[in-house]
C-alpha positions as MATLAB code, in Angstrom:
seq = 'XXXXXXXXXXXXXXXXXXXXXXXXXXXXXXXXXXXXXXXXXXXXXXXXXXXXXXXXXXXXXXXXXXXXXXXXXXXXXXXXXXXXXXXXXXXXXXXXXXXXXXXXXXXXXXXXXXXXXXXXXXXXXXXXXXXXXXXXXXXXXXXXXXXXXXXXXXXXXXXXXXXXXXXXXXXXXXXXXXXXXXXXXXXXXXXXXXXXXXXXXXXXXXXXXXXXXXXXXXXXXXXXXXXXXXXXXXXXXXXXXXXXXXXXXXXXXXXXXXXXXXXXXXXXXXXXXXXXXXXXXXXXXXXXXXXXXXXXXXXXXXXXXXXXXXXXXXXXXXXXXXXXXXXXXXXXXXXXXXXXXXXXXXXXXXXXXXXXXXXXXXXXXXXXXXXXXXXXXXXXXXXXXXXXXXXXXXXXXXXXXXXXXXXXXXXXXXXXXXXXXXXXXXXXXXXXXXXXXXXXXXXXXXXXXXXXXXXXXXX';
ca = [
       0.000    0.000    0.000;
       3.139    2.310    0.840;
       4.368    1.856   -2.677;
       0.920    2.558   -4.364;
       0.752    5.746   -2.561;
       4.789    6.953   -3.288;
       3.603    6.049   -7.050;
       0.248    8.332   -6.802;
       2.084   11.151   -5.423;
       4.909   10.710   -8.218;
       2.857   11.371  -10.690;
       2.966   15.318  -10.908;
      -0.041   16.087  -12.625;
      -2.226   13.644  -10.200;
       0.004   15.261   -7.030;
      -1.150   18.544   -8.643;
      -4.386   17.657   -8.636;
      -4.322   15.575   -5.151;
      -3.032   18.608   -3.487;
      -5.548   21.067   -5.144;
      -8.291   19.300   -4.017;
      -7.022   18.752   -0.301;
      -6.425   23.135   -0.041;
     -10.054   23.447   -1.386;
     -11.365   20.936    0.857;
      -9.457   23.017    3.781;
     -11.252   26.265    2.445;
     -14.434   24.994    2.718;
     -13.622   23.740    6.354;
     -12.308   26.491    7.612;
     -15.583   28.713    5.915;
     -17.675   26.014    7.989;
     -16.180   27.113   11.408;
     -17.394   30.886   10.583;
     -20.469   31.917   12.314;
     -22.511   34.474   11.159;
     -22.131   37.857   13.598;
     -25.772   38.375   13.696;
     -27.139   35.762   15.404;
     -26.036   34.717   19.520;
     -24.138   31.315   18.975;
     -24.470   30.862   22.102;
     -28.495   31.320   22.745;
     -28.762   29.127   19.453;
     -26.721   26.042   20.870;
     -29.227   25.979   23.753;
     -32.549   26.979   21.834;
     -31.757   23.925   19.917;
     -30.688   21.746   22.680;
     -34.055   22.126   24.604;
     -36.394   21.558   21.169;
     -35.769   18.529   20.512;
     -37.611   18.119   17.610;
     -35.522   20.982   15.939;
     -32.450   19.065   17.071;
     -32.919   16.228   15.779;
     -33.947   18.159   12.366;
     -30.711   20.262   12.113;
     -28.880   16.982   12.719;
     -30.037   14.851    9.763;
     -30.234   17.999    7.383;
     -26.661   18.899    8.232;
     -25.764   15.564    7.703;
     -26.230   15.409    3.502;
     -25.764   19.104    3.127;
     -22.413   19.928    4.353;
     -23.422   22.586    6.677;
     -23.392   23.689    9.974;
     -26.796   24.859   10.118;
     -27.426   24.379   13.907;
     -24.548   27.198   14.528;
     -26.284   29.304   11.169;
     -22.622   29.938    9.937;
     -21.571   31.477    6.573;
     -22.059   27.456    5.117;
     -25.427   27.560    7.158;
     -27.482   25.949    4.116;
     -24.528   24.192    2.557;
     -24.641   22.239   -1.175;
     -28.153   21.253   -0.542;
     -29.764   23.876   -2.448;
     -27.585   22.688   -5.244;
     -28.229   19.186   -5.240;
     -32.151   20.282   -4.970;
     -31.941   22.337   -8.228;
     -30.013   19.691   -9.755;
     -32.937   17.214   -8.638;
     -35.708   19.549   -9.905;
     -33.835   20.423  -13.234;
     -33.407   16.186  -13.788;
     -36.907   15.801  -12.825;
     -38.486   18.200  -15.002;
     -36.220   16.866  -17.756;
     -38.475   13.711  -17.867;
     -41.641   15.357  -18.092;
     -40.672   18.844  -19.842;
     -40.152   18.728  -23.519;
     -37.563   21.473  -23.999;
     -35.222   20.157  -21.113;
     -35.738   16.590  -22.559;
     -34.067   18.279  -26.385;
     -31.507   19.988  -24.297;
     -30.246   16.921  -22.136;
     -29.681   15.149  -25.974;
     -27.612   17.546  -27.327;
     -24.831   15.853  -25.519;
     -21.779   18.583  -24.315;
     -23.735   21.633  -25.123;
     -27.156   20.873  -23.892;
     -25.020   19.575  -20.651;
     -23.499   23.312  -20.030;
     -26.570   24.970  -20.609;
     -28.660   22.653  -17.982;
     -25.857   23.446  -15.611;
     -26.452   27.391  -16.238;
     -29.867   26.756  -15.347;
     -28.566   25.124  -12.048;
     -26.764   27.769  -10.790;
     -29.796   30.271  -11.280;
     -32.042   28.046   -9.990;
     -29.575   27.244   -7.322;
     -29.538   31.353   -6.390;
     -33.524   31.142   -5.911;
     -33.848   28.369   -3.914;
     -31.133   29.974   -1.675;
     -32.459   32.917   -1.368;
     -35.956   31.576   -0.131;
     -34.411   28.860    2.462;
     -31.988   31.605    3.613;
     -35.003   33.930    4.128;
     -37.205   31.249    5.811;
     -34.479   29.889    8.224;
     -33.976   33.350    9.465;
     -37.536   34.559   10.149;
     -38.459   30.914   11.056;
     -35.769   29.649   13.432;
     -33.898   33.231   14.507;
     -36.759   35.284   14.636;
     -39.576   33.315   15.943;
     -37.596   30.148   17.237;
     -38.348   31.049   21.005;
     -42.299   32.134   21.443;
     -42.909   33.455   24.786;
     -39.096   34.152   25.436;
     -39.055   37.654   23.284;
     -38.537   37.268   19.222;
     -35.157   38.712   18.751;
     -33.539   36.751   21.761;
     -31.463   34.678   19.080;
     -29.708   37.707   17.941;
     -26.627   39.179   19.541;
     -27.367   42.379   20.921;
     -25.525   45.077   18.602;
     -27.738   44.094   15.670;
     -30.715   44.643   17.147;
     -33.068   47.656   17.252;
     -34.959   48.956   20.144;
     -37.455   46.507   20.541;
     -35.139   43.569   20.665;
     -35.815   42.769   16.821;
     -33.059   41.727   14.691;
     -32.874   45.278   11.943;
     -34.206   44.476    8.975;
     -30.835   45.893    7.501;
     -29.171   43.315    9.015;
     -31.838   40.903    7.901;
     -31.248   41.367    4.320;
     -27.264   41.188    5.223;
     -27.472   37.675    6.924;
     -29.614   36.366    3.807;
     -27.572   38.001    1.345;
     -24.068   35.960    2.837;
     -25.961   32.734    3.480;
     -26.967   32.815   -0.034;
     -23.242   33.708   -1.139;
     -21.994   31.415    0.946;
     -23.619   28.148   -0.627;
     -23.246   29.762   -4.046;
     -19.230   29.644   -3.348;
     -19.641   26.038   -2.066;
     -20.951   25.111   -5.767;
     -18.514   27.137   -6.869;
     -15.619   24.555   -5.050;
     -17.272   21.733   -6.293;
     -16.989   22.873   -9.768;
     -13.850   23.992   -9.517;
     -13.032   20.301   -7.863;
     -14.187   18.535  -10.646;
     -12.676   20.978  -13.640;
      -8.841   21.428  -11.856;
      -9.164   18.796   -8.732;
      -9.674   14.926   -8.421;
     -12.835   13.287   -7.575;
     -16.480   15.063   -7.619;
     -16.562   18.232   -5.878;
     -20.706   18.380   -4.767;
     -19.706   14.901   -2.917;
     -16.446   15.408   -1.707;
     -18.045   18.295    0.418;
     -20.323   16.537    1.614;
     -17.729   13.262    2.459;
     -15.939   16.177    4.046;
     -18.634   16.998    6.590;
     -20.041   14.045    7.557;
     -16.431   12.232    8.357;
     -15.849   15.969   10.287;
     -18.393   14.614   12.596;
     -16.139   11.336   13.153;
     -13.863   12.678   15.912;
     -16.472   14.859   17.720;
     -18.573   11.572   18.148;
     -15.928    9.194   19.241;
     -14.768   12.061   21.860;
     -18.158   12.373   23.504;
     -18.450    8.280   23.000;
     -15.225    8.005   25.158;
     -15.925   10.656   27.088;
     -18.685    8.927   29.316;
     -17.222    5.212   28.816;
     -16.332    2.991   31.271;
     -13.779    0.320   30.276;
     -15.088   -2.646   32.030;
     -17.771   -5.038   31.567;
     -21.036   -3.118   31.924;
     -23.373   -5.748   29.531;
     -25.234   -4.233   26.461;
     -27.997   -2.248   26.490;
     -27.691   -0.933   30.463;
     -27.237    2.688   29.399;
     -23.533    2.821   30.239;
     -20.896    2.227   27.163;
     -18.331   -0.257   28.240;
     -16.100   -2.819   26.658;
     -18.874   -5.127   25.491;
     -20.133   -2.107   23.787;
     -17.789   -0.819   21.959;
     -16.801   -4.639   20.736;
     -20.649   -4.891   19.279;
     -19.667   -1.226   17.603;
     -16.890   -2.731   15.851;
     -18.238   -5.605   14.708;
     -21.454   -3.717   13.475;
     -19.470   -1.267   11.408;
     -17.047   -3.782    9.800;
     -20.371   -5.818    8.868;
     -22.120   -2.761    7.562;
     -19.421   -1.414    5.325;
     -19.065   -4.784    3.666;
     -22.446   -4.696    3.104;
     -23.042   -1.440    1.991;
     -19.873   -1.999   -0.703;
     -20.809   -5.292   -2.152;
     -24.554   -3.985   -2.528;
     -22.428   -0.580   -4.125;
     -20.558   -2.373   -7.105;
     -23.498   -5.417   -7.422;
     -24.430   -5.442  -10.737;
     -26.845   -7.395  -13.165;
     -25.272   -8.510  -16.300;
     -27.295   -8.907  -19.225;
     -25.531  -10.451  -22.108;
     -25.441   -8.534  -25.351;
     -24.644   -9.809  -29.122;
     -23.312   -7.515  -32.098;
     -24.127   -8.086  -35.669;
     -21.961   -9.284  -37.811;
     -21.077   -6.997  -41.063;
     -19.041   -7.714  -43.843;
     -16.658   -5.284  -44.946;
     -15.111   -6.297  -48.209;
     -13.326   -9.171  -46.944;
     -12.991   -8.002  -43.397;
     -15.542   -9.209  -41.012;
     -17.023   -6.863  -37.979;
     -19.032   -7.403  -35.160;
     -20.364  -10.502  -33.917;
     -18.772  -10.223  -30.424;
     -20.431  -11.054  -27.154;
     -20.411   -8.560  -24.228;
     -22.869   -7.210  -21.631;
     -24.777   -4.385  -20.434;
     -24.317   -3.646  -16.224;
     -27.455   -2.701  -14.646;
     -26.908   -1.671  -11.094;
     -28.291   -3.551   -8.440;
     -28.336   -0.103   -6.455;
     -29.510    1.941   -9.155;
     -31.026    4.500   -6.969;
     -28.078    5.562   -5.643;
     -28.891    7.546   -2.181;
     -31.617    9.498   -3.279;
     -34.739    7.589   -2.181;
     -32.949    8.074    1.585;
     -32.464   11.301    1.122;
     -36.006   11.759   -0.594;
     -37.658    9.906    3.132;
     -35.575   11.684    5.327;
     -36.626   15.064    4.271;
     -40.186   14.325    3.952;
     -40.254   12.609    7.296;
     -39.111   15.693    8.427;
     -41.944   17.808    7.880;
     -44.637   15.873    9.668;
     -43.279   17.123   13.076;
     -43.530   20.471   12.490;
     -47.060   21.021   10.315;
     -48.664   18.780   13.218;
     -47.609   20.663   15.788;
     -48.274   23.879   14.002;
     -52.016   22.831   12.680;
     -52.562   21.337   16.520;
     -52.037   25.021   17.713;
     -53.893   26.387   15.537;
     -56.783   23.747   16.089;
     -56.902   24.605   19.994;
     -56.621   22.539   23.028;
     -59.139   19.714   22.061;
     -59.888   16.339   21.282;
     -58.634   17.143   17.610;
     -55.612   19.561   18.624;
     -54.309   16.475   20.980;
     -54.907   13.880   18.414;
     -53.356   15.864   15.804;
     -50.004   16.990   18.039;
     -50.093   13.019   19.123;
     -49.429   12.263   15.781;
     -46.947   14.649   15.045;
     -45.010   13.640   18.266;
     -45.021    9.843   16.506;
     -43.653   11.273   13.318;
     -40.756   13.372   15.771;
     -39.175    9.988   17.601;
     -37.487    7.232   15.361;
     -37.755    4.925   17.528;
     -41.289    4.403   16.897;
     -42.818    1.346   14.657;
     -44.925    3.620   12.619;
     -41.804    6.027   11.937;
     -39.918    3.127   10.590;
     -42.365    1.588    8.795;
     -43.307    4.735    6.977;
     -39.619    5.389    6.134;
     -39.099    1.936    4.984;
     -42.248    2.253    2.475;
     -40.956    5.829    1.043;
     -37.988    4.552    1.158;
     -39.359    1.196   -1.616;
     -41.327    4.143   -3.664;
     -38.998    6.410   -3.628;
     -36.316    3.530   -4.876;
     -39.075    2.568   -7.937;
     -40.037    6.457   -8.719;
     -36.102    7.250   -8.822;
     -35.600    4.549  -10.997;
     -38.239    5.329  -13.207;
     -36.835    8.982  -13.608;
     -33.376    7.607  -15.128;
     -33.592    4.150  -16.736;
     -35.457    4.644  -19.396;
     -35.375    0.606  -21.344;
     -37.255    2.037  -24.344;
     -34.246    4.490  -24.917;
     -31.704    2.015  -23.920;
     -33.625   -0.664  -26.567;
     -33.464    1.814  -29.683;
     -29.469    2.302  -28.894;
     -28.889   -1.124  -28.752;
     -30.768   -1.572  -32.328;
     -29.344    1.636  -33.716;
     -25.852   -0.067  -32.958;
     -26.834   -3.330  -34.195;
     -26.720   -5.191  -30.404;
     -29.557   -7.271  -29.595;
     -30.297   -9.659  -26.407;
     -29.806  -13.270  -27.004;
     -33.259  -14.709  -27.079;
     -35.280  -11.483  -27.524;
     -36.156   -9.492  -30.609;
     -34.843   -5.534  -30.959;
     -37.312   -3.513  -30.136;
     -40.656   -3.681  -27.907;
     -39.704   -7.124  -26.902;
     -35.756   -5.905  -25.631;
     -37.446   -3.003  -23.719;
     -40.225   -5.226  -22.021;
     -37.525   -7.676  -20.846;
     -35.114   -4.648  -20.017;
     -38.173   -2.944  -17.420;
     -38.799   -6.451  -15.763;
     -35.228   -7.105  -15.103;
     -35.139   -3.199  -13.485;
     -38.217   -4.252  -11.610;
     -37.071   -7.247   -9.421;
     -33.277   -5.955   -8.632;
     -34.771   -2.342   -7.610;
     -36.504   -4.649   -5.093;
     -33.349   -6.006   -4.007;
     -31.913   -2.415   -4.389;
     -34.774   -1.514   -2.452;
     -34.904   -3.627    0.454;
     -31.012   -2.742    0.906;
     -31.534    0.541    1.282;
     -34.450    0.235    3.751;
     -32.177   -1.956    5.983;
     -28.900    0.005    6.043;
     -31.545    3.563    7.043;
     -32.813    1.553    9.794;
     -29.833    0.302   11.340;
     -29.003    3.433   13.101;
     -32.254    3.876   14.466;
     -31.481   -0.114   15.869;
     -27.937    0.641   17.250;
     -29.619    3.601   18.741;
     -32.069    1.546   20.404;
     -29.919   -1.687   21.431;
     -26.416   -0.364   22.571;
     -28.026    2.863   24.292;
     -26.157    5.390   21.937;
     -26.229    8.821   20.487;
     -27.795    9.782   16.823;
     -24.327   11.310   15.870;
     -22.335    8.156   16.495;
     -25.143    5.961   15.262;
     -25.233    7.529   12.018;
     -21.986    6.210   11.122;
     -23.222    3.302   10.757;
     -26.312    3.225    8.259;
     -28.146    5.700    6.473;
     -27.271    8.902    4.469;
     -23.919    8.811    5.563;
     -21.921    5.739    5.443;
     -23.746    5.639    1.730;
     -22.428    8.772    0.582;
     -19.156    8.163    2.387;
     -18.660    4.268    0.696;
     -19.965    5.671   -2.889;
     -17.664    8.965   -3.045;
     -14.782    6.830   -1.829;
     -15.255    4.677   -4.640;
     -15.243    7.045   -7.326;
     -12.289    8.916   -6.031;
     -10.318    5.645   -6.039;
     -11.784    4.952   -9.704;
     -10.509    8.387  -11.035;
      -6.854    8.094   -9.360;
      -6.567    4.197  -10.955;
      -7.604    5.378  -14.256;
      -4.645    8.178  -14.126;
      -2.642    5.155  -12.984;
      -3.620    3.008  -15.962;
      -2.881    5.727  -18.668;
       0.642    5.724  -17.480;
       0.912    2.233  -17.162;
       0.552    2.035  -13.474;
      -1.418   -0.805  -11.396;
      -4.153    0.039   -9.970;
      -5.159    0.812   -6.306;
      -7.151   -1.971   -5.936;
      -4.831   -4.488   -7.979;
];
């Protein structure tokens, strides 16, 4: 392993590019330790400490955006509105006709869907940045004062953060995420790896040491027994274990694939004969990628909050209690009906993702354009009928894999007594993103490796 890494960083360009990406990764860092002056760090650590419903919110959003938005730095809303525009723009590709023309155009249609990006990007920004502030800073504590969240100098004389300063804090959150898109692009033009993912790789394996500290912290190394509400030996054995067993998982499940064998025509050529060889086509077991978990997570999100809300509103009754009941079931994880729901988003989300970007009708006129055909089925209808029932019964798989590696934090959480931060690291958003962006950096540096005759990494 010593000698595949003294090879990597002997290769100037990828040492150039290795070290590029490492000083942009350390920009972004450092930009997420910078609080915004406007708003009391201090008040806002505890405001969210005693709603726990918020808490637990701010954790699993900062956890696939890159952000910090429980301190409301100058990364408060992270890549997220990116990745959301990119979502909408690939959605609306499907289903609008001039994005559909523009995503065939190959290079140029590419650049000018990612123009669209970056203005949508600026919107959606503008709007979260907007709604955290009056939301969360300026009506977070009811009955304490509205203002209270603010530090003092940038209020006016009722207590009220000035609107000045309103439009200010907006204004940088806004520029703040714009710049993080702007370091992922500038990671994938100049850098290694993809940017977007890299930051967020970057924050969630931030959280590593913090975790472990506080997991140390109030551990006692002697036998305690599992499950007693005290982390000792025993526990952090079952820890290792789990997370060995989880990361295999998750990366045999990552590079599974589906093979579906593929013939080429033969053509004759003068007296030259072309064609005729046998290969296959890789469908991904995983096709979905992490986007039906990220899809559940944020809609289970919202449940909390619109119940409690529309139970206010309602009034202290029969309906009002029901109705804030609810919402309280939607609030803890540990509950049957939270993890049930989240596992069935979780299989629609997997089938409506998939649905959005296979496409076997598409994939069946290449393969005929190109003269390839499927052993056993005609070109055409027939190839793209066989093609969506294939897709059908590995998204299950797909599915069901996903489902089980979202709950198993929730299970850890509940078995060995331990905190959503370290659980996390063991299922979920996460370790998916983590495992996946791992694997595509390591792709990128063996293919520099390979163009200069190198071995692999993973060789």
């Amino acid at each position: 392993m010593l000698e595949k890494l003294r090879t990597v960083f002997s290769i100037p360009e990828l040492r150039k590019k290795i070290f590029l990406t490492l000083f942009l990764l350390a920009v972004y860092r450092i930009g997420w330790q910078i609080p915004l002056p406007m708003i009391d760090q201090a008040e806002m650590t505890n405001f969210g400490q005693s709603n726990e419903t918020l808490r637990v919110f701010l954790e699993r959003v900062s956890v696939f955006s890159a952000s910090q938005i429980s301190q409301v730095t100058i990364f408060g809303l992270g890549i997220m509105p990116y990745i959301s525009a990119a979502i909408i723009l690939q959605l609306m590709g499907s289903v609008y006709k001039p994005l559909e023309e523009l995503k065939k155009e190959g290079e140029s249609g590419r650049k000018k869907i990612n123009e669209y990006t970056r203005y949508l990007t600026v919107v959606l920004c503008l709007i979260q940045s907007a709604a955290f502030i009056w939301f969360v800073v300026m009506q977070g504590n009811q009955g304490q004062g509205v203002g209270n969240l603010t530090s003092p100098e940038f209020e006016n004389a009722n207590g009220d953060l000035m609107f000045f300063w309103q439009i200010t804090a907006i204004l940088i959150m806004t520029c703040g995420s714009v710049f993080l898109m702007w370091l992922g692009e500038q990671i994938d033009e100049y850098g290694i790896g993809n940017g977007i993912s890299l930051l967020i790789m970057a924050g969630i394996v931030a959280q590593m040491p913090g975790a472990l500290f506080g997991l140390f912290g109030t551990a006692k190394f002697e036998l305690t027994g599992i499950g007693t509400g005290t982390t000792g030996i025993e526990t952090f054995i079952a820890l290792a274990v789990l997370f060995i067993g989880v990361v295999l998982g998750v990366v045999f499940i990552t590079l599974a694939q589906r093979r579906i064998p593929t013939q080429s025509a033969k053509h004759v050529r003068g007296r030259r004969v072309y064609g005729g060889t046998r290969q296959y086509m890789p469908l991904r077991i995983n096709q979905a990628g992490v986007m039906p978990i990220i899809f559940a997570s944020s809609l289970l999100m919202l449940p909390p909050f619109l119940l409690k809300a529309f139970g206010g509103w309602v009034g202290d009754n029969w309906l009002g209690n029901g109705v804030s009941r609810v919402g309280q079931i939607f609030s803890d994880p540990l509950t049957l009906i939270y993890n049930l729901t989240y596992i069935a988003l979780i299989y629609f989300f997997c089938y409506f993702w998939t649905a959005i970007t296979f496409n076997p009708k598409e994939i069946s006129d290449n393969l005929k354009e190109s003269g390839t055909f499927i052993p056993g089925y005609r070109p055409g209808k027939r190839t793209a009928e066989y093609l969506e029932n294939v897709i059908e019964r590995i998204t299950y798989v797909g599915a069901g894999f996903l489902a089980l590696v979202a709950v198993i934090p929730i299970i850890i959480m509940q078995l060995l007594d331990v905190g959503f931060t370290v659980a996390n690291f063991y299922g979920g958003t996460g370790l998916l993103i983590a495992v996946s962006v791992a694997f595509d950096l390591v792709q990128k540096i063996d293919s520099h490796l390979v163009m200069r005759n190198y071995r692999g990494l993973l060789e």
